[in-house]
C-alpha positions as CSV (number, residue, x, y, z in Angstrom):
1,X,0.0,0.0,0.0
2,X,0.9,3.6,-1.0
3,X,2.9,5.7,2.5
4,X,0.7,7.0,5.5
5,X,1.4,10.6,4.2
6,X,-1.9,11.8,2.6
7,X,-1.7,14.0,-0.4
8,X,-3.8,16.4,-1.6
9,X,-6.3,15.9,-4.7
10,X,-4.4,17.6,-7.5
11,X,-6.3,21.4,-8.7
12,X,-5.9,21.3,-12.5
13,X,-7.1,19.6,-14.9
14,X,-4.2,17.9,-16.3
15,X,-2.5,17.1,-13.3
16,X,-6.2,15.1,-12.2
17,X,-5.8,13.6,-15.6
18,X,-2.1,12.3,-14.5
19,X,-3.6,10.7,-11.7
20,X,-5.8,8.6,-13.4
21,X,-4.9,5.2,-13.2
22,X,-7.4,2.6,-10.9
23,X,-10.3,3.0,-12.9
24,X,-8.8,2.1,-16.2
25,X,-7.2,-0.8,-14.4
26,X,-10.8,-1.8,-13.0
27,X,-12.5,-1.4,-15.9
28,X,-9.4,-3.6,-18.1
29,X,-9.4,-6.3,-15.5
30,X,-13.8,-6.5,-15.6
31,X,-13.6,-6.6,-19.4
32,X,-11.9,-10.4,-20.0
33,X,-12.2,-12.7,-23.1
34,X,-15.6,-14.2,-22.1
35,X,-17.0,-10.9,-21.8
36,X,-15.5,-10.1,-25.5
37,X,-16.7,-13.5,-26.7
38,X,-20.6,-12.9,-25.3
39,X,-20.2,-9.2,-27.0
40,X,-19.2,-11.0,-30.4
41,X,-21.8,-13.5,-30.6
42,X,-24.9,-10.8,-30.0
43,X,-23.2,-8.9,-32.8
44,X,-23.5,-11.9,-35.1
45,X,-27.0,-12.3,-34.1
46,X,-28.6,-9.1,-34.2
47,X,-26.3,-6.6,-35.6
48,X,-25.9,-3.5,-34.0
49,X,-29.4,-3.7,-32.7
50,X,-28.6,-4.3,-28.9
51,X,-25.6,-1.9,-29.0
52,X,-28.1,0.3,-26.3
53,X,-28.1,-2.5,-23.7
54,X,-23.8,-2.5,-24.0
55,X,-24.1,1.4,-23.3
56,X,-26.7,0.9,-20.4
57,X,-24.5,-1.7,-19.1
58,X,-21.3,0.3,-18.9
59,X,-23.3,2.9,-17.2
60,X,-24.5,0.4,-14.7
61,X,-20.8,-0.6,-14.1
62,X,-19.8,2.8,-13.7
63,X,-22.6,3.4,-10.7
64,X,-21.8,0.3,-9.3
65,X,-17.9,1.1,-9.2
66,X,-18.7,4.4,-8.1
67,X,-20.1,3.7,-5.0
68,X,-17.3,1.2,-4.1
69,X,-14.7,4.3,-4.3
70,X,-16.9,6.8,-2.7
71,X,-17.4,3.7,0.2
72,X,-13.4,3.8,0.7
73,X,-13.1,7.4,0.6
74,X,-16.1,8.6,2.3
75,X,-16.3,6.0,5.5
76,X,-12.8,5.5,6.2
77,X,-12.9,1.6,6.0
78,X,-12.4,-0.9,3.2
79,X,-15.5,-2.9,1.5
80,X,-14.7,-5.6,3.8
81,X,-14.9,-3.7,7.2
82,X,-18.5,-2.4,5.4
83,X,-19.4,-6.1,4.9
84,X,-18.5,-6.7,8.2
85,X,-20.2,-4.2,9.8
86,X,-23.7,-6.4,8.2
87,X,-22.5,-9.2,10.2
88,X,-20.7,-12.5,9.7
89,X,-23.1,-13.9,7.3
90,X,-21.4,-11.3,4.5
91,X,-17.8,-12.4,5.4
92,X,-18.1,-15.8,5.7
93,X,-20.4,-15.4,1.9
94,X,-17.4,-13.6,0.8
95,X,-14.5,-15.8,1.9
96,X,-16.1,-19.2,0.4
97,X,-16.7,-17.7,-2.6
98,X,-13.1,-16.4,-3.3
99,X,-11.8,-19.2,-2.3
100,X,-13.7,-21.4,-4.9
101,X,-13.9,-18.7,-7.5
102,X,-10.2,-18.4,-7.5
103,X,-9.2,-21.7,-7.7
104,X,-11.4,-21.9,-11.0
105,X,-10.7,-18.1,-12.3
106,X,-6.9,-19.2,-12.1
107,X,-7.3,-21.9,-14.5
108,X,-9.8,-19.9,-16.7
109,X,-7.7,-16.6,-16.9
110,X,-4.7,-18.7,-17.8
111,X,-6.1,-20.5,-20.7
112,X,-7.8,-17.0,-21.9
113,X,-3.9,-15.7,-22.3
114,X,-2.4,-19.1,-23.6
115,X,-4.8,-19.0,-27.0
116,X,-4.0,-16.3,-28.5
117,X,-0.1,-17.0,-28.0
118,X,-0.8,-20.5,-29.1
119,X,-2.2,-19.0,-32.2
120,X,0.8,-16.7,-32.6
121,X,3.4,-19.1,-31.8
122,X,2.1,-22.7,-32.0
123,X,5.6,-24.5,-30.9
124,X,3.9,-25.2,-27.2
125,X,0.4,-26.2,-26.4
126,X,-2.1,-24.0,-25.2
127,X,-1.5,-26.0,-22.0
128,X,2.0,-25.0,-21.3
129,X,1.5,-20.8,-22.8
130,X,-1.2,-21.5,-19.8
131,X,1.4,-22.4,-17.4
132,X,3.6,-19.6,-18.3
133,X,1.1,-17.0,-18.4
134,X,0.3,-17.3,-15.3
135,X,4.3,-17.6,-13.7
136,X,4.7,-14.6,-15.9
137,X,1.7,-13.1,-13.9
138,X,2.3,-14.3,-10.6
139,X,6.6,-12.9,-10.5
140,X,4.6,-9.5,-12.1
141,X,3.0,-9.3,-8.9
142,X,4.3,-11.1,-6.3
143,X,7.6,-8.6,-6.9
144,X,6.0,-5.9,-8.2
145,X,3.8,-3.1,-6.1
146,X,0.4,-1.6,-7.3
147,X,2.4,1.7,-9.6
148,X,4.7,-1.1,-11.3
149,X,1.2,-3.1,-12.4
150,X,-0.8,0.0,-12.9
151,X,1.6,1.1,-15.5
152,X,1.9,-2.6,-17.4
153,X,-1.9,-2.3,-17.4
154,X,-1.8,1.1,-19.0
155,X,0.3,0.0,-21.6
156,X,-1.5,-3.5,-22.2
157,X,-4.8,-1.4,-22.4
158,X,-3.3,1.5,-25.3
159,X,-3.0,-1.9,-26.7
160,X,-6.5,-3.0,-26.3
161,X,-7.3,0.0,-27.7
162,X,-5.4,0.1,-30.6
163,X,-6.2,-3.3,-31.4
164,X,-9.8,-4.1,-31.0
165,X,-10.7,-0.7,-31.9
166,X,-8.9,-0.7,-34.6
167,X,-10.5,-3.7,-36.2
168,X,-13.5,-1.8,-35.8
169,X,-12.8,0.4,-37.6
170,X,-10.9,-1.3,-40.3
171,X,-14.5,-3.3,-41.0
172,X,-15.7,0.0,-42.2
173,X,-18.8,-0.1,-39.9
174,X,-22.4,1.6,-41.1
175,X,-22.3,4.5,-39.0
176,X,-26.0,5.1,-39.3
177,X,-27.2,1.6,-38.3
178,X,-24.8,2.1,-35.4
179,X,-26.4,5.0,-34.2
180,X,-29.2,3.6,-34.5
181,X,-28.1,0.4,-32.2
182,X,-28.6,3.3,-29.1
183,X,-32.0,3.5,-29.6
184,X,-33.4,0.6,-27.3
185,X,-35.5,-2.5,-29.2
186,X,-35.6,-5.8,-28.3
187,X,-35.6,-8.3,-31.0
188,X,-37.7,-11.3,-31.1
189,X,-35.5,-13.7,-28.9
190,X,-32.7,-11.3,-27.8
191,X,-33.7,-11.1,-24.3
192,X,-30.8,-13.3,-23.0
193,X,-28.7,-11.5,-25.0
194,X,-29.5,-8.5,-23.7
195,X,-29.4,-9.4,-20.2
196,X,-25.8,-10.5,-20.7
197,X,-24.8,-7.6,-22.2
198,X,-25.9,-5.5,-19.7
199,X,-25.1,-7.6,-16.7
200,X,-22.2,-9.2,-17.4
201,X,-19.4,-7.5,-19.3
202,X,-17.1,-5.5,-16.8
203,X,-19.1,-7.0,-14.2
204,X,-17.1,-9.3,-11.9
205,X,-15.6,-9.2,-8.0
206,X,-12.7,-7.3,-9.4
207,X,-15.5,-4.2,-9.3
208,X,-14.8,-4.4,-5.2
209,X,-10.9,-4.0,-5.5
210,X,-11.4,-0.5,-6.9
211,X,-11.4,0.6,-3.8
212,X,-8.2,-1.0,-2.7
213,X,-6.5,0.0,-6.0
214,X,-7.6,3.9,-4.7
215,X,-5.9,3.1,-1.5
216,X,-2.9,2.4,-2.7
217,X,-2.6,5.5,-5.1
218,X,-3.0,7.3,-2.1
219,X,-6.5,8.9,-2.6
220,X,-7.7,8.8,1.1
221,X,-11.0,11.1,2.2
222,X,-13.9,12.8,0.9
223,X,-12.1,15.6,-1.1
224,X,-10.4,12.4,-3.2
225,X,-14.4,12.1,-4.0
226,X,-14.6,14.3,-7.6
227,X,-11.2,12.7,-8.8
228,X,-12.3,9.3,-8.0
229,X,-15.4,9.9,-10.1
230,X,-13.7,11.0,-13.4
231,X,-11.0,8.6,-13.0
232,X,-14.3,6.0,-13.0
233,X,-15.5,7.5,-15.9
234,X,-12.4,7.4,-18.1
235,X,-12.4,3.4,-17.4
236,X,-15.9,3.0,-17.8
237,X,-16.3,5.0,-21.0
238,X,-13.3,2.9,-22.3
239,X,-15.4,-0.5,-21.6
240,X,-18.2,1.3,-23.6
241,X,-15.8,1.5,-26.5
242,X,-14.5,-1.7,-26.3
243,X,-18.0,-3.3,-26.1
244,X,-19.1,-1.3,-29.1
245,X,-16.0,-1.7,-31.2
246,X,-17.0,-5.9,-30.6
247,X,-20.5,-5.6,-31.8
248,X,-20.1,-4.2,-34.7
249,X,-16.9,-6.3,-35.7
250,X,-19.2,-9.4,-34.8
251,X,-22.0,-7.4,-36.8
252,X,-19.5,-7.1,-40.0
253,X,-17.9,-9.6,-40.2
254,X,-19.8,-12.7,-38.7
255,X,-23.6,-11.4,-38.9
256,X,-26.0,-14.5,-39.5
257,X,-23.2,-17.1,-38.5
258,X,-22.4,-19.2,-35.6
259,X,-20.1,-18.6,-33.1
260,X,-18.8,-20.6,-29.8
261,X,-19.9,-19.4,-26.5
262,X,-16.4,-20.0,-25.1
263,X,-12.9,-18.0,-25.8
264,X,-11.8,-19.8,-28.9
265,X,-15.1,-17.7,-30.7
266,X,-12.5,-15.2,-30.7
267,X,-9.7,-17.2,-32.6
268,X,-12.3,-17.8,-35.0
269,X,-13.0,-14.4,-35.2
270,X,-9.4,-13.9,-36.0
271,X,-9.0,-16.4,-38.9
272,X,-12.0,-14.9,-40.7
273,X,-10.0,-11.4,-40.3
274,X,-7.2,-12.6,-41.9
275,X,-9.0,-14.3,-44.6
276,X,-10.8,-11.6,-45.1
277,X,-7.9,-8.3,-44.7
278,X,-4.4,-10.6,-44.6
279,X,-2.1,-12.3,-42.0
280,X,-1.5,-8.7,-41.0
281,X,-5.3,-8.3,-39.8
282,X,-4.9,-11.7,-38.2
283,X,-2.2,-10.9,-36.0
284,X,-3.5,-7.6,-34.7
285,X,-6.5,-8.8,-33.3
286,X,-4.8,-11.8,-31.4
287,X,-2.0,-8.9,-30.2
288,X,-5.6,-7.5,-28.7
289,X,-6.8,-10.9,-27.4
290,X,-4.0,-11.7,-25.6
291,X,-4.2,-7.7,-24.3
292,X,-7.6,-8.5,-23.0
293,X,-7.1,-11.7,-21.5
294,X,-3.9,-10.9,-19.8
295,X,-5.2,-7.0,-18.3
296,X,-8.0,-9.3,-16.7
297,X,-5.1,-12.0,-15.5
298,X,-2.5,-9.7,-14.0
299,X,-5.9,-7.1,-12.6
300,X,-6.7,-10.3,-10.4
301,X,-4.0,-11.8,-9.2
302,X,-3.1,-8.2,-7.7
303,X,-6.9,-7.1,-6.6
304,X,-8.5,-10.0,-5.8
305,X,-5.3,-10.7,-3.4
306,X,-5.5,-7.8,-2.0
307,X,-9.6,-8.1,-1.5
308,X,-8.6,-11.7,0.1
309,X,-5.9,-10.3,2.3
310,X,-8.3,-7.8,3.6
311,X,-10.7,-10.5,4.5
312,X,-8.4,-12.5,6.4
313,X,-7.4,-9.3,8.1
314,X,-11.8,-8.3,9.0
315,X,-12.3,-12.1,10.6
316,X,-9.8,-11.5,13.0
317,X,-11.8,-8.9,14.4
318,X,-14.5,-8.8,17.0
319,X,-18.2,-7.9,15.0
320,X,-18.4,-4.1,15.3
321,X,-19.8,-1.1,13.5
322,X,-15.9,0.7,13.1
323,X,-13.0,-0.2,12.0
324,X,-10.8,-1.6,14.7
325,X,-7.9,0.4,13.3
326,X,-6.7,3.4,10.6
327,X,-6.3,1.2,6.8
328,X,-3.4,4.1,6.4
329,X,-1.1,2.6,9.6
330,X,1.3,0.1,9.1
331,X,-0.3,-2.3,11.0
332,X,-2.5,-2.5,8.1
333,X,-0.3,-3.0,5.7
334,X,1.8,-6.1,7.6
335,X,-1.9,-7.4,7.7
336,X,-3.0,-6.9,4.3
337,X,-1.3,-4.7,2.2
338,X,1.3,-6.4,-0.8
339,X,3.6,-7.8,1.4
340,X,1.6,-9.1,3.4
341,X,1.4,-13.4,4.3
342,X,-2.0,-13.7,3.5
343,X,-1.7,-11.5,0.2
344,X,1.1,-14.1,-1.2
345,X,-0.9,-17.3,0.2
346,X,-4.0,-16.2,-2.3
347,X,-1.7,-15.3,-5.0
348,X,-0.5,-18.8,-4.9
349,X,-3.7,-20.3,-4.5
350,X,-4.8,-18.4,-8.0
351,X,-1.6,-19.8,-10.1
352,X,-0.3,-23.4,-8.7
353,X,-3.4,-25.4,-7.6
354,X,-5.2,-24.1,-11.0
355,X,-2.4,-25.6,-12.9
356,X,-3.6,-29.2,-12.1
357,X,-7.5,-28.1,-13.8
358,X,-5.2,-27.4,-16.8
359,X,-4.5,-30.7,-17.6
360,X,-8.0,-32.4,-16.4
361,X,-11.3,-31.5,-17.9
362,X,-13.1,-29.5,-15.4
363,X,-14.7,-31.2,-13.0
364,X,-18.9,-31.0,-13.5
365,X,-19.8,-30.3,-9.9
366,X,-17.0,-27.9,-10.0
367,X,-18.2,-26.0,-12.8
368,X,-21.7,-25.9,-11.1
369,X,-20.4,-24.8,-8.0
370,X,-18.5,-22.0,-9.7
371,X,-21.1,-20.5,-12.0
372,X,-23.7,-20.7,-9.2
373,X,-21.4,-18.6,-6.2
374,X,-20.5,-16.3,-8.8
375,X,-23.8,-15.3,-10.0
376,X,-24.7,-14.7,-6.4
377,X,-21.4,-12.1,-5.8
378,X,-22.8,-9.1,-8.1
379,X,-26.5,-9.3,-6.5
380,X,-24.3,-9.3,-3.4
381,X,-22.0,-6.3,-4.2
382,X,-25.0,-4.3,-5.4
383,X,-27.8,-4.9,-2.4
384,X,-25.2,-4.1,0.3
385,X,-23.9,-1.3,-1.1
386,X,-27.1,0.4,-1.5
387,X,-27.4,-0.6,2.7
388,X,-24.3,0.8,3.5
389,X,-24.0,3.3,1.7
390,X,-27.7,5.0,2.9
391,X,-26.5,3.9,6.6
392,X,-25.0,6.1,9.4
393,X,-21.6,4.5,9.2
394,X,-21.0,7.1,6.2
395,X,-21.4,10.9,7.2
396,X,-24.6,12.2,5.9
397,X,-22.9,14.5,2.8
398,X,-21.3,11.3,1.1
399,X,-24.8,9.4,1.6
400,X,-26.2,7.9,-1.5
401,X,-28.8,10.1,-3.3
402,X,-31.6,9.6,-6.0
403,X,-29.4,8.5,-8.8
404,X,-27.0,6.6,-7.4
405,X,-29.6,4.4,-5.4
406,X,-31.2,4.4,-9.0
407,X,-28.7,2.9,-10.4
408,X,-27.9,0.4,-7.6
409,X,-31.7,-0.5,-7.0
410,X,-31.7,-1.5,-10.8
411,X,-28.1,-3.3,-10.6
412,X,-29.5,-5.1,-7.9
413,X,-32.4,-6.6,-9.9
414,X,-31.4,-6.9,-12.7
415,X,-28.3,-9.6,-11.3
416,X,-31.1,-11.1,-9.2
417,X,-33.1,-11.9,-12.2
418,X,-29.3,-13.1,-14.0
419,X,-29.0,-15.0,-10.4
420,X,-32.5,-16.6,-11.5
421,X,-31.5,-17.5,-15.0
422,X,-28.3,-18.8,-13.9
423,X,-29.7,-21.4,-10.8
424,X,-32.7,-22.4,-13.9
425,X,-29.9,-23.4,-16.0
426,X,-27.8,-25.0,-13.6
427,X,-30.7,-27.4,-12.9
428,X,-31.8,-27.7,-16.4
429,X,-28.8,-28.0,-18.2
């Protein structure tokens, strides 16, 4: 974590722009290849047509990751002494689920990353450019503190940028039907779809380490408020972007055709680029893929560490409203800062034990497990922030007002009804 010296918010405008930094790694870590995949295969379907529910969903993002910040900043506590303060019931929910969610994320991120290198370089497996994806991600980390990863991200996401915008534009998009995507219809079976879009891309448990990411670029207080909301805004308007720029390359270039729900739609996506633009086409999108895939790896293994730290740091404690100490002291930080025991032991747990899913199928009941606990986190994140953030543990000028429990009322049920869909297909499928 950043030094117990507090700064002040910078005055100008370009010097808040310099500070902007945890939001675009939120927003690039929320964004992974599944989310890029689900994007592609509505724009195959229906065009541009849904491009409103993409736009709608960034915005709910942004709401949502704005009240985590303004949480930190305003109440003095992390999200974990908040979820605390609801009683043990939220913690224990919290610490089961990262426990199994990381053990499957590992194995899941590290495949994401090896596919696009396989496809580059095919003289290992996708197996083994797993297994060195994510050793390249945990020695990133493990020796590295938050500025080192924040400016890797910020480099890997000009190159998300660059990339998958690019081919967007290379596809020569109709602007007009575009345009007309923001214009909310729903097309005769698209109602998944939608849902999906708007719920799930940049929507994961990464969304609660924004806060932690603010810590540790040393935005402590209320007057960090206003810079924590543009620097939301700049990550949140980039996940708009890249959302749009996939539907209409899915529109373009795959409408009416088939793709795979899982991460290798992508390298398909890729092959019908090159065939259709050259080798040169080919490669750029799978330098964007790996981008993608690897800003979502190297995002978790630093804030979901630092969420779990945190947590082992909150169940120590005797239940209580405050927090028992300052999350600027040092104490903190040999608790649960980047150094700490318990931030390493999760950083393990997400690269070595992961390894061994690499070379089985995944197991069913797993899988179940997995998909079930995670569709319960974001109906989770939304609900109590929308208690604690209208509560007396944050001073009466930082409460929540009309738009922001708008926004977190409709987050709520809309993952509820997700929540719904998901626990239907568990027990259908």
């Amino acid at each position: 974590m950043a030094g117990t010296g507090e700064q002040a918010p910078p005055a100008t405008y370009p010097s808040r722009v310099r500070q902007i930094g945890p939001g675009i790694m939120a927003a690039a870590t929320g964004v992974g290849a599944g989310d890029l995949v689900a994007t592609l295969i509505a724009g195959a379907a229906f065009g541009t047509v849904l491009l409103w529910a993409a736009v709608l969903g960034a915005v709910l993002k942004l709401g949502l990751a704005e009240a985590v910040g303004r949480w930190h900043l305003a109440s003095g506590g992390t999200i974990l002494d908040g979820w605390r303060t609801l009683g043990r019931w939220a913690t224990t929910f919290f610490g089961i689920y990262a426990v199994v969610w990381g053990f499957v994320y590992g194995a899941t991120a590290m495949s994401a990353s090896a596919l696009p290198l396989n496809a580059l370089f095919q003289g290992l497996s996708v197996r083994y450019w797993a297994i060195i994806a994510g050793l390249v991600g945990f020695v990133l980390v493990l020796l590295g503190r938050y500025a080192a990863i924040e400016k890797i991200m910020t480099v890997l996401v000009a190159v998300m940028f660059v990339t998958v915008v690019g081919t967007a534009v290379l596809v020569v998009p109709d602007l007009g039907g575009v345009a007309a995507g923001l214009v909310p219809r729903l097309p005769d079976e698209s109602l998944v779809n939608v849902l999906g879009l708007i719920g799930g891309v940049g929507g994961t448990i990464t969304m609660a380490a924004y806060g932690y990411w603010t810590m540790a670029k040393g935005w402590r207080g209320p007057r960090w408020i206003p810079m924590m909301r543009l620097d939301n805004t700049v990550g949140y308007v980039m996940t708009g972007v890249f959302v749009i720029a996939m539907l209409v390359v899915g529109a373009e270039i795959l409408a009416g055709r088939t793709v795979t729900d899982d991460d290798t739609g992508l390298l398909f996506l890729a092959d019908e680029l090159g065939g259709a633009y050259g080798g040169w086409a080919r490669v750029l999108f799978l330098v964007g893929f790996f981008a993608v895939a690897f800003t979502s790896l190297l995002g978790v293994w630093n804030g979901v560490s630092l969420l779990f730290a945190d947590w082992t740091r909150c169940v120590r404690l005797p239940h209580g409203r405050q927090a028992a100490f300052d999350v600027r002291d040092e104490e903190y930080r040999r608790q649960a800062g980047e150094r700490s025991p318990a931030f390493r032991g999760y950083l393990l747990w997400l690269t070595f034990p992961p390894m061994a899913l690499l070379f089985l199928d995944k197991p069913f009941q797993l899988t179940l497990v997995y998909g079930v606990l995670g569709a319960f986190f974001m109906p989770f994140l939304a609900i109590t922030l929308l208690v604690l953030l209208n509560s007396r543990r944050v001073e009466s000028a930082h409460r929540s007002r009309w738009l922001s429990n708008a926004v977190l009322a409709a987050s709520g049920v809309l993952f509820v009804v997700l929540l719904g869909n998901e626990l239907v297909g568990s027990l259908t499928g």
